[in-house]
N, C-alpha and C positions, 0 to 999 in steps of 0.2 A: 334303804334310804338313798341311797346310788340310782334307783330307779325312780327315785320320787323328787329329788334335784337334779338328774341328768348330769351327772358327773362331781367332778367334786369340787365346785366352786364356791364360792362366800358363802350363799346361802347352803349346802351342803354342809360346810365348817362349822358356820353358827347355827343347826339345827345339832349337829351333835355335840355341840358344847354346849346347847339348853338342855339334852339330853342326860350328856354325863353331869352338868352342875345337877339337876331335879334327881336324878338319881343316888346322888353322892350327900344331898339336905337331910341335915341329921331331923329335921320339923318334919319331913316327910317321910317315915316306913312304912306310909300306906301304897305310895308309887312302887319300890322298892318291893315290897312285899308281893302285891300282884305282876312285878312284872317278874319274878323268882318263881312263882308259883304255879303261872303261866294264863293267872286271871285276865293277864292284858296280855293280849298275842303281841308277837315281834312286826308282823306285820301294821297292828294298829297302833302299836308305840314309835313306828316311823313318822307314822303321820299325824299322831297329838300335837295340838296346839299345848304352847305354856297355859294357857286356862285350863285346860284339861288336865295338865301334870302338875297341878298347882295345889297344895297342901288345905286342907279343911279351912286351917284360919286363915290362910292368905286369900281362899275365894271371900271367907266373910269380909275381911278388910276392902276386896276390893269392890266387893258387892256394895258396902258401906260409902267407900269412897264414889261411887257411881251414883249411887243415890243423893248422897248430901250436891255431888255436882249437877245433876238434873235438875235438884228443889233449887238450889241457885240459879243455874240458867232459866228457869221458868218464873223464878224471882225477881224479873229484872229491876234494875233500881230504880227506882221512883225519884224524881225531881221533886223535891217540896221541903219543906223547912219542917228536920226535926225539930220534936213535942214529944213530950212527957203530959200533954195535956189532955188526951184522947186512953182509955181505955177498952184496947182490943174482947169485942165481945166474943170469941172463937177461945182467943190464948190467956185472956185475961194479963196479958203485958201493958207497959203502955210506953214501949219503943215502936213510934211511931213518926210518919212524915204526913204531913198537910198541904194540900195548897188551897187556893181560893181562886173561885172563878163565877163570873157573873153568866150565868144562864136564864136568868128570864128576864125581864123588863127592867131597866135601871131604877123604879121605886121599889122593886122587889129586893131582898138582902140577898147576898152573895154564897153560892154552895158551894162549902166546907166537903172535900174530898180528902178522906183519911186511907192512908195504909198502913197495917202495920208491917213491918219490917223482920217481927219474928216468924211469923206463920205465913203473909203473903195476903192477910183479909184485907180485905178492900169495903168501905164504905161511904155513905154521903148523907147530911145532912147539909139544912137550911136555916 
């Protein structure tokens, strides 16, 4: 580790105190265990990332937490006035936002742009 921070500064510090904390997690005997037995060389265990030294369920939570954050950010929020009026043909919910906008010629009626809010479907009616 001394070779892979160039000396023993902040970042040398807190690489082996992620070290000895992931070693020391009673959640984790699977790090522990390969690095006892010598499944994970000393060499490679300098340079694990915390994802790497990271316990089964802690990847799934964080895997979990990545996803629900993506489908959000790709979910951006819609301006339109919720409705309970519109049933999502995708989720079958009907938490949903509306707006209304005139697209064709003023005797023509106004198209009704639905989102829902659960799933992220998008539709339009006239």
């Amino acid at each position: 580790m001394l070779q892979v921070h160039k000396g023993t500064g902040d970042k040398y510090k807190a690489a082996l105190r992620s070290r000895v904390f992931n070693l020391r997690d009673k959640k984790n005997p699977a790090l522990r265990e390969n690095v006892l037995t010598g499944a994970v060389k000393p060499e490679k265990f300098a340079v694990m990332t915390s994802e790497e030294m990271a316990s089964d369920e802690v990847r799934q939570m964080r895997d979990k937490f990545n996803k629900a954050a993506l489908l959000e950010h790709q979910m951006s929020m819609q301006q339109g006035t919720p409705s309970d009026m519109f049933k999502c043909g995708k989720c079958g919910k009907k938490n949903c936002t509306y707006t209304q906008l005139q697209t064709r010629s003023s005797d023509e009626p106004m198209t009704t742009f639905v989102f829902c809010l659960e799933c992220g479907n998008r539709w339009k009616f006239c």
